[in-house]
C-alpha positions in Angstrom: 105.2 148.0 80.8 104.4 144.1 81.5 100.8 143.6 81.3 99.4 141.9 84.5 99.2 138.2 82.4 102.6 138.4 81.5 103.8 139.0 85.0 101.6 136.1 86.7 103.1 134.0 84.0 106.8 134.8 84.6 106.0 134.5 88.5 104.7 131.2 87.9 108.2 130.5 85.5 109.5 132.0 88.4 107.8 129.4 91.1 109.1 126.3 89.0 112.7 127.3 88.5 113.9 128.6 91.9 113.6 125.8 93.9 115.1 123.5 90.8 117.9 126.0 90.9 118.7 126.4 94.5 119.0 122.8 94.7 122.2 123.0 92.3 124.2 126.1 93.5 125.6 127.2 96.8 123.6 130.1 97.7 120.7 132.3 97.8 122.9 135.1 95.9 123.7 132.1 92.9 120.6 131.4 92.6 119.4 134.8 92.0 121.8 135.1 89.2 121.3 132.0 87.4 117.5 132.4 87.5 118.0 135.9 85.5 120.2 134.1 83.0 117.7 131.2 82.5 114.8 134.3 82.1 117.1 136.0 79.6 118.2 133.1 77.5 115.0 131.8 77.5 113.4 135.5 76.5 116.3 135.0 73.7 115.5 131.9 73.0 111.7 131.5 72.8 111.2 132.6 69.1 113.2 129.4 68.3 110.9 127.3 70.3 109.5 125.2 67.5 106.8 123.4 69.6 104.6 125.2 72.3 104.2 122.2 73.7 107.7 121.2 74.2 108.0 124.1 76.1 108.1 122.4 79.7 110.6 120.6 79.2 112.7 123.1 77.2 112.6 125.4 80.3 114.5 122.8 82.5 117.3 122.1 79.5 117.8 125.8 79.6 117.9 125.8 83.4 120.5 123.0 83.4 122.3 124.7 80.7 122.6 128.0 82.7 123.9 126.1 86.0 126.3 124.5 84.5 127.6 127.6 83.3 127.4 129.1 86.9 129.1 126.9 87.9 131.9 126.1 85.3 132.9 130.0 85.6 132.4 129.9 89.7 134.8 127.1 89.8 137.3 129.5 87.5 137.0 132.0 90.0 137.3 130.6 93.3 139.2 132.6 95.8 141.2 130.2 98.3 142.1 132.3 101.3 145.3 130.6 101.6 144.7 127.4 102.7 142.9 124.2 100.5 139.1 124.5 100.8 137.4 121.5 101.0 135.4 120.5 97.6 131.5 119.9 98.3 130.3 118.1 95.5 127.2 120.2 94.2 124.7 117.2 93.5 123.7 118.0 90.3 121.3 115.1 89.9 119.1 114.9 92.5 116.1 116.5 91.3 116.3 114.3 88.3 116.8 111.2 89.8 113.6 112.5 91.7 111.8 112.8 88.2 113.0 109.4 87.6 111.6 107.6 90.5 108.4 109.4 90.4 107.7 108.5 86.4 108.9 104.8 87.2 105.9 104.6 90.6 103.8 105.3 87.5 104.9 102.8 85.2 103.6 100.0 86.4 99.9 101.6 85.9 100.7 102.3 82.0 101.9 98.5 81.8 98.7 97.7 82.9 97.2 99.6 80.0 98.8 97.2 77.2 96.9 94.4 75.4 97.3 91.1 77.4 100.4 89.8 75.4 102.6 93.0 76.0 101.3 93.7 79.5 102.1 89.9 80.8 106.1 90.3 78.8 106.7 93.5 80.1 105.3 92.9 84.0 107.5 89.9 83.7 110.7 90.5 82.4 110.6 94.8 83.3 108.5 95.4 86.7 109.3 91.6 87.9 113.6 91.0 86.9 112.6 87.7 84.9 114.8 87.2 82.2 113.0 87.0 78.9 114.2 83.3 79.2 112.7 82.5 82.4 109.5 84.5 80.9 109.5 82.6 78.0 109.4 78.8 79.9 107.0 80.4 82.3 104.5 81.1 79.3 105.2 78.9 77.6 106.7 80.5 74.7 110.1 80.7 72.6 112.2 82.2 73.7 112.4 84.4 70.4 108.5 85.0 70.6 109.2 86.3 74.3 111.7 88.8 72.5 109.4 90.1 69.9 106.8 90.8 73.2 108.9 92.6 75.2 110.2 94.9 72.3 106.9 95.4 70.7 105.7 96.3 74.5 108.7 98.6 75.0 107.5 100.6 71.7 103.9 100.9 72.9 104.9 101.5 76.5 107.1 104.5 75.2 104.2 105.8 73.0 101.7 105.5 76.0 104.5 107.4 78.2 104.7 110.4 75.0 101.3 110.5 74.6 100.5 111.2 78.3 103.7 113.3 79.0 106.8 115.4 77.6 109.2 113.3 79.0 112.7 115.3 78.4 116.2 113.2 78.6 119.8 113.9 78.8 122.8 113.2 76.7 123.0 109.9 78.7 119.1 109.2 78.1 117.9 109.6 81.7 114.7 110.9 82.3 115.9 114.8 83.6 111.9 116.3 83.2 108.5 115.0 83.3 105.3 116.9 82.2 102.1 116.3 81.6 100.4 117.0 78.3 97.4 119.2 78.4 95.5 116.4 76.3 97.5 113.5 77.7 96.2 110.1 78.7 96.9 109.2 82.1 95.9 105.8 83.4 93.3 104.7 85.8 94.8 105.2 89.5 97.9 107.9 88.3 97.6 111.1 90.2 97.5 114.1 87.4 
């Protein structure tokens, strides 16, 4: 028997998946299904979780992973009742464009966060559309010193980001899942 922990915490695994699910597949039924293929692959899979931390993150990838099997076998198996069905495109990214948007509303406040140098490159060139050209004459600066800014604030900006949040990408490396860290850093003025 599942002691009463272990069901609050599958219910709660339970809360975060369905809606991310139902947004990918057709119905009520699919979703059903795929959300007792993501719970068994991750039951299978959890022993080979190598961070507890990195769980979050891990749960979406084997979310994804389990939809896109739904739906490369659904699309094997369509029944056509004679006539052409129309294709609706099942629009897969959404939700993570979603996770995109609301991590870049936030970047701005972890720009903000860099030493004076950085922070003045990246609002520039990143949060403003300057070229680093344009963001060089404005500061006064070469052109290759402007460089060196805006890479040396993309490094710190990226270990800000890790540091606050698991931040999970795709094969294409767009941001697909966004989680806090327990112990992470959020700046002055982000909602946690």
């Amino acid at each position: 028997m599942i002691d009463a922990a272990a069901r609050g915490a599958w219910r709660e695994l339970e809360a975060k998946l369905r809606p991310f699910i139902a947004r990918r597949v057709r119905s009520e039924v699919d979703t059903e299904d795929v959300l007792q293929d993501v719970f068994v692959r991750m039951q299978r899979g959890l022993a080979g979780l190598r961070e507890n931390e990195r769980f979050g993150p891990w749960m979406y990838q084997v979310a994804r992973s389990a939809i896109v099997d739904h739906q490369r076998v659904a699309a094997k198996h369509r029944v056509v009742d004679g006539h052409e069905l129309e294709e609706q495109p099942l629009d897969v990214e959404d939700d993570d464009r979603a996770v995109e948007e609301e991590l870049a509303s936030y970047l701005a406040l972890f720009v903000a966060m860099l030493p004076s140098p950085y922070r003045e490159a990246l609002t520039l060139v990143e949060l403003e559309g300057l070229t680093q050209k344009q963001a060089a004459k404005m500061l006064g600066i070469s052109r290759s010193g402007m460089k060196s800014r805006v890479q040396r604030g993309r490094v710190q900006l990226r270990k800000a980001l890790e540091n606050c949040c698991h931040i999970a990408l795709d094969a294409r490396g767009r941001v697909v899942a966004c989680e806090r860290r327990a112990d992470g850093r959020l700046p002055d003025g982000c909602c946690g």
